[in-house]
N, C-alpha and C positions, 0 to 999 in steps of 0.2 A: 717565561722561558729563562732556564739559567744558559748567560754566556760571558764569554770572558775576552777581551780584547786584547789584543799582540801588536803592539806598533815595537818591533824588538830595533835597537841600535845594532842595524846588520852592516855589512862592506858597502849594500849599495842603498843605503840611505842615509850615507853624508852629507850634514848640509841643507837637507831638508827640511821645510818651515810649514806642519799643520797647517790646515786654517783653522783659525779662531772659534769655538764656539765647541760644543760638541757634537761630533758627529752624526746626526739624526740619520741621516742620509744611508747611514750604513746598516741601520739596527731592521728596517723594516724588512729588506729582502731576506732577511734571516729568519721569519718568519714559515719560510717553505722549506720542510724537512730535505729537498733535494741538494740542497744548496748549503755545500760544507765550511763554506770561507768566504769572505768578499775583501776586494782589495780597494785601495785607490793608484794611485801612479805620480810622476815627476811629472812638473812642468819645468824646463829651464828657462827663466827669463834673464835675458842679457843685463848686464848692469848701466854698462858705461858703451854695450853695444861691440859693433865690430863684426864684420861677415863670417867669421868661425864661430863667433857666438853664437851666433842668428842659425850657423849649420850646426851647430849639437842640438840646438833645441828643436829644429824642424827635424832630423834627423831621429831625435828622442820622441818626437810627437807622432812621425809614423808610424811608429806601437802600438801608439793607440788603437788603431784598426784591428788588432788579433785579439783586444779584450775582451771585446764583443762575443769573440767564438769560443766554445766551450773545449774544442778542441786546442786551440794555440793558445789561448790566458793561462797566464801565470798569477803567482800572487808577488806583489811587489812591499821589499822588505821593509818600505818605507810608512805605510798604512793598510794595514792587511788584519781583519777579524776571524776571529774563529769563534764555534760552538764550545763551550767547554765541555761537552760529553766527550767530539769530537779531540779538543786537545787532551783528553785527561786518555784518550782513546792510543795514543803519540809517545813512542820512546823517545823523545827532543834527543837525548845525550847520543843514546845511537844513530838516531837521524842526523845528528847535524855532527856526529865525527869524522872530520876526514873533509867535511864538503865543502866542494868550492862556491855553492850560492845554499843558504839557512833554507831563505824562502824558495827556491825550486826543489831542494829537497821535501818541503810541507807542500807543496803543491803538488806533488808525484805523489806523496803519503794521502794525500785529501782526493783526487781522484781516481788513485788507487783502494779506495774505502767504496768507488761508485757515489761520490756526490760532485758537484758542481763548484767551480768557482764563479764568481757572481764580482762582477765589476760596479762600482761604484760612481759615478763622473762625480760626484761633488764633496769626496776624499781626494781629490786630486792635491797633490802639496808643490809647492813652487820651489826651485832652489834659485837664488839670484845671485849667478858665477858667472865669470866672462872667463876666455877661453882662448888661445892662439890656434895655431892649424895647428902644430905640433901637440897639445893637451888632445886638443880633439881628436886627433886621429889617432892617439892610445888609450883614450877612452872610449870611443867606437869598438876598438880592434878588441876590447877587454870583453864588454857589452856581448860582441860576436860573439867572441870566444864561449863564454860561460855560454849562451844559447846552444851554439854548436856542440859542446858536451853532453850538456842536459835532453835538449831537444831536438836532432836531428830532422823530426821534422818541418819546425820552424824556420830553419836552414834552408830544407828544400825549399819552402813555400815562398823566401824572400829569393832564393836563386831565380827562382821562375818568374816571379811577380816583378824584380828590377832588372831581370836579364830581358824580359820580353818589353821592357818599356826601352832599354837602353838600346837596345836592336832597333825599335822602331824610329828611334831617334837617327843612328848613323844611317838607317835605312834612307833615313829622309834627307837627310844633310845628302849624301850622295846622291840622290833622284833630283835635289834641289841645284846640285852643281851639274847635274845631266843635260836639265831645263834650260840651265844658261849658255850652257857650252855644245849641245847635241840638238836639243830637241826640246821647244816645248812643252810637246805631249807629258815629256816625266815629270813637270811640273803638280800633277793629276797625282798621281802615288805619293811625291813630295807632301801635298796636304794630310793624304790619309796618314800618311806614317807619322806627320808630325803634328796631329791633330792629337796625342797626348799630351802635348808641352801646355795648353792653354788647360786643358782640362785639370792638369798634375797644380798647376798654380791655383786653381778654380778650388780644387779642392782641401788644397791646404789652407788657403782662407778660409772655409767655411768650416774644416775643423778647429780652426783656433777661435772662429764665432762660437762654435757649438763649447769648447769649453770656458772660453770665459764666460757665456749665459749661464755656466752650471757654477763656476765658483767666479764670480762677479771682482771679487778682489784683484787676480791675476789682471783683468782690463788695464785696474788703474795707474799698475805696475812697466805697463807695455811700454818699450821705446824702440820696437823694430821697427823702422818705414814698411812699408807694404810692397816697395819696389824690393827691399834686399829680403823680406820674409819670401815673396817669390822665387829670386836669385836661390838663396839657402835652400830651398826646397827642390828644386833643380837642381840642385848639385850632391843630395841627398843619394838619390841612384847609383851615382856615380863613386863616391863612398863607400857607401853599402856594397857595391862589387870589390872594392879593395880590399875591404873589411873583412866579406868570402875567400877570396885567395889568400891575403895573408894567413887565415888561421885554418885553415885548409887541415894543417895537422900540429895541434896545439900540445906540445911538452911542456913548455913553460908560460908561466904569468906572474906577475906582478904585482906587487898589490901594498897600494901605499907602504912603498917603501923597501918591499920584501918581497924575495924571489920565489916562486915554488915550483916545485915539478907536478906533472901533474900524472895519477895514473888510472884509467877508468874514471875519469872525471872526477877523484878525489882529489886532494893536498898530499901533499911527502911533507916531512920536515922542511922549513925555510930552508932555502941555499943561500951561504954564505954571501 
């Protein structure tokens, strides 16, 4: 089968560090004529560590759950394959004029053709950045942004998915301070409503198990305790809902360095 690999130096694969070896992992699912693209993803591993560090990268690792769906995956511009019938199929210069993400414009191009993106776990590539609250919450709010233009749906689907977790939380916090102050009994709702919080930590450990088994290198790299990978993960929601509101209605972005307007999801000329 003739194909031709794209790992392109996009906006958002700064920084990015392959792993080693060459990609076996990617070539086979290619194999099935439905399946137009397969991607890998970022990992952020902390350097020198710090709780904003530990929150981008749990906050970054939550994605991972939509790769799996044929619906919400994207191809991520950092390690992403394509078919070369496929690419040679791709006006690149007119796709990618004007756009604010390379790779969500080939990803609309690629499932607009009727094929499949096909996610990868052991393309996954690591960036090893530390990060203050301030970086992080302009590169979350950036992150938003370009999804919110591109995919509106995926918008909805985190509104609903962290707005019904976050609910159940003050729901519980409030039943919890009912219990102390009113009435045992609401102690009883207190549980159910915050019987996410053990389960939300449960399973951000076991996704960060599930990808360091697929690329084993990330393990050896790890220095988040398990008490602040928890913490960071928790506070992931809460983010995520700022992230919605701020770009609620996005005119402008930023982008190392440069200003741009944006209109129907494209680029204007840099602003001064």
């Amino acid at each position: 089968m003739s194909t031709a690999w794209t790992i392109p130096r996009s906006r958002g694969s700064k920084g990015a560090k392959p792993a080693t070896g060459r990609p076996r992992g990617s070539l086979s699912p290619r194999t099935l004529p439905t399946i137009g693209a397969t991607t890998g993803y970022r990992w952020y591993t902390p350097v020198r560590g710090g709780l904003w560090s530990a929150v981008r990268s749990a906050w970054n690792a939550a994605g991972l759950n939509i790769f799996f769906s044929d619906r919400y995956n994207f191809l991520w511009g950092g390690a992403w394959a394509i078919r070369r019938e496929n690419l040679e199929g791709l006006d690149l210069n007119a796709l990618w004029r004007g756009t604010l993400s390379e790779d969500l414009a080939v990803t609309a191009a690629v499932k607009g053709m009727g094929l499949r993106v096909q996610f990868v776990p052991r393309a996954v590539a690591p960036t090893f950045e530390d990060c203050d609250r301030r970086e992080c919450l302009e590169w979350t709010d950036r992150q938003t942004a370009m999804v919110v233009l591109w995919g509106p749906h995926i918008r909805n689907f985190a509104a609903l998915t962290y707005g019904v977790f976050n609910g159940s939380v003050l729901l519980g916090l409030v039943s919890l301070a009912l219990g102390a102050l009113v009435a045992p009994a609401f102690l009883i709702p207190a549980a159910l409503f915050l019987f996410d919080v053990p389960v939300a930590t449960m399973n951000a450990s076991l996704r960060r198990r599930a990808v360091f088994e697929g690329s084993p290198g990330l393990a050896a790299s790890w220095r988040v305790s398990a008490g602040t990978w928890a913490l960071a993960n928790l506070a992931v929601p809460w983010v995520i809902a700022g992230n919605l509101l701020r770009t609620r209605r996005v005119r402008r972005i930023e982008w190392r360095g440069k200003r741009y307007e944006l209109d129907e999801g494209g680029l204007r000329t840099p602003l001064p």
